[in-house]
C-alpha positions as a Markdown table, in Angstrom:
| # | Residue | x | y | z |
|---|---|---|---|---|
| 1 | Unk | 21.1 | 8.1 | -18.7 |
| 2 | Unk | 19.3 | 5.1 | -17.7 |
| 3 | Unk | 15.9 | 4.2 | -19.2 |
| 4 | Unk | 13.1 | 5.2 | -17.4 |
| 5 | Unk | 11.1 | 1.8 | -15.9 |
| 6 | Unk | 8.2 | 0.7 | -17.8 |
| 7 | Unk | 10.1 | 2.3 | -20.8 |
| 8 | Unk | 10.8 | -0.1 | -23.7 |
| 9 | Unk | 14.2 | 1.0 | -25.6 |
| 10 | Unk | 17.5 | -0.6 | -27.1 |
| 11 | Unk | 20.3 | 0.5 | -25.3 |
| 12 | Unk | 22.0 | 1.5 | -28.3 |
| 13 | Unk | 19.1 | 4.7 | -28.6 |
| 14 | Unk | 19.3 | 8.2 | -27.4 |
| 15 | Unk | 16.8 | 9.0 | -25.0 |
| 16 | Unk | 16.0 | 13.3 | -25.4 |
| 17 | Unk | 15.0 | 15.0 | -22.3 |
| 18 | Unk | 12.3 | 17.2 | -23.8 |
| 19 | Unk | 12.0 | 19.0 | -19.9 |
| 20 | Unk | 14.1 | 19.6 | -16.8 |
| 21 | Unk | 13.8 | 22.0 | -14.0 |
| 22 | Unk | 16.7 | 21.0 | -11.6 |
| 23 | Unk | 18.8 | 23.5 | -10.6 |
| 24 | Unk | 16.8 | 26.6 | -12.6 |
| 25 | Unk | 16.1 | 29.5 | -10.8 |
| 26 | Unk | 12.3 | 29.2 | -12.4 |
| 27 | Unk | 12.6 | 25.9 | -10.5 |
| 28 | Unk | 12.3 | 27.3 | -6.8 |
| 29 | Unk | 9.8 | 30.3 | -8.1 |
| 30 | Unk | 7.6 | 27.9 | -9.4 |
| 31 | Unk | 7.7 | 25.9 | -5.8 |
| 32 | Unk | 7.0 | 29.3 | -4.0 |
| 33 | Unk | 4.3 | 30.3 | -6.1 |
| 34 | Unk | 2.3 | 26.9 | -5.9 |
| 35 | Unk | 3.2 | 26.5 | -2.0 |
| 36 | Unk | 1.7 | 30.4 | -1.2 |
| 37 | Unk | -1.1 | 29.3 | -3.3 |
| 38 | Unk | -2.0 | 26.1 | -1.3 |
| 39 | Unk | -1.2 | 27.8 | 1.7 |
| 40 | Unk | -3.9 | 30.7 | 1.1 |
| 41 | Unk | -6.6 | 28.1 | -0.2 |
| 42 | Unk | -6.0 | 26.2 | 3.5 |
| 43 | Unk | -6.3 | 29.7 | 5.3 |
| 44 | Unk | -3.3 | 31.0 | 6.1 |
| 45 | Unk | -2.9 | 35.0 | 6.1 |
| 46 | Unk | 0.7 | 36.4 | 4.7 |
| 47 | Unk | 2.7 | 38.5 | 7.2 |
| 48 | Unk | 2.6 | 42.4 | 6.9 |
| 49 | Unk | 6.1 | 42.5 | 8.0 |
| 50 | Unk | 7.8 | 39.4 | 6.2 |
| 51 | Unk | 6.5 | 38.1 | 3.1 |
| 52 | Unk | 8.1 | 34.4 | 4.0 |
| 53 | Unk | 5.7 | 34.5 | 6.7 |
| 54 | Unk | 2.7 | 33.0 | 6.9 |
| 55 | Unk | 0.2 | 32.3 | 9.3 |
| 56 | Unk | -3.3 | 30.8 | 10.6 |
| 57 | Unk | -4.9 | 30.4 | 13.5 |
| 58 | Unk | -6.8 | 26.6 | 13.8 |
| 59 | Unk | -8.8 | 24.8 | 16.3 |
| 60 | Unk | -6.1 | 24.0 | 18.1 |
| 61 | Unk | -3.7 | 26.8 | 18.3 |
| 62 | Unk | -1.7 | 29.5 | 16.2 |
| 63 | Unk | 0.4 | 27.4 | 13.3 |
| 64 | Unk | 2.9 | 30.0 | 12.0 |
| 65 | Unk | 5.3 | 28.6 | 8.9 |
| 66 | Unk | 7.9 | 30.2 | 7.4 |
| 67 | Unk | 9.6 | 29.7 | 3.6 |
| 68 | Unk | 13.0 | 29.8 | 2.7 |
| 69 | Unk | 13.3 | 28.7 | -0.9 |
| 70 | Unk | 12.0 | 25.8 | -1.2 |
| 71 | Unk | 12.3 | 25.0 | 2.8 |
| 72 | Unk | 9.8 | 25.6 | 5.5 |
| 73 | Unk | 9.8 | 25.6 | 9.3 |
| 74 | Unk | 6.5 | 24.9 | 10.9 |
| 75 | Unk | 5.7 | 26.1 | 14.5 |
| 76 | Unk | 2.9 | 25.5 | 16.5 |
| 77 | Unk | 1.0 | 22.9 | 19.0 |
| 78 | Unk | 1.4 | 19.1 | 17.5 |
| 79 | Unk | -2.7 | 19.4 | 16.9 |
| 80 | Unk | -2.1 | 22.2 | 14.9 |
| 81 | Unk | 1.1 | 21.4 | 12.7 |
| 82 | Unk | -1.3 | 18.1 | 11.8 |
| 83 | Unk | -3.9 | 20.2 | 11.3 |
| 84 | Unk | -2.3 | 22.6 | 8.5 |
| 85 | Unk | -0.4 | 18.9 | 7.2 |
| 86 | Unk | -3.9 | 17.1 | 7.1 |
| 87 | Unk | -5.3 | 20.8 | 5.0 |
| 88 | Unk | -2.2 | 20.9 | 2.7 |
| 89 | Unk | -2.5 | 17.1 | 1.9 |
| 90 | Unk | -6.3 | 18.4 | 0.6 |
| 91 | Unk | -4.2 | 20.7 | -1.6 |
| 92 | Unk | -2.1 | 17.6 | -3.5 |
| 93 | Unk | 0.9 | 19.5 | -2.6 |
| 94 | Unk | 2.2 | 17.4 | 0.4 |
């Protein structure tokens, strides 16, 4: 492992990883969880049919998104898909 820039250590030391999340399952909750939770605090409504679903309708136009994972796809008008980016950066997730 390489030491971490602005770290100051011999080479000849251990460095102990007291935390890692890569590649746990709690890894890709924990994304879902915090994403749903920005995505109600900018407005979106969860689909009654599919709970990867969610959407809102802006200003300018109906902006639908939809979660796999840790993925999303993002439909709607340009104005609106800048719209729910410019609300989500608000959130400190994007």
């Amino acid at each position: 492992m390489d030491i971490p820039p602005g770290m100051e250590a011999d080479k000849d030391k251990c460095l102990t990883l007291k935390k890692a999340t890569y590649g746990l399952v709690q890894t890709d909750r924990k994304v879902y969880v915090k994403l749903v939770e920005a995505l109600k605090s900018c407005g979106f409504k969860g689909s009654q049919v599919d709970p990867s679903l969610w959407i809102k309708n802006t200003s300018s136009g109906i902006a639908l998104i939809a979660i796999d994972v840790d993925d999303c796809l993002t439909i709607g008008t340009h104005e609106a898909i800048n719209e729910v980016i410019e609300s989500l950066k608000d959130t400190r997730l994007v």
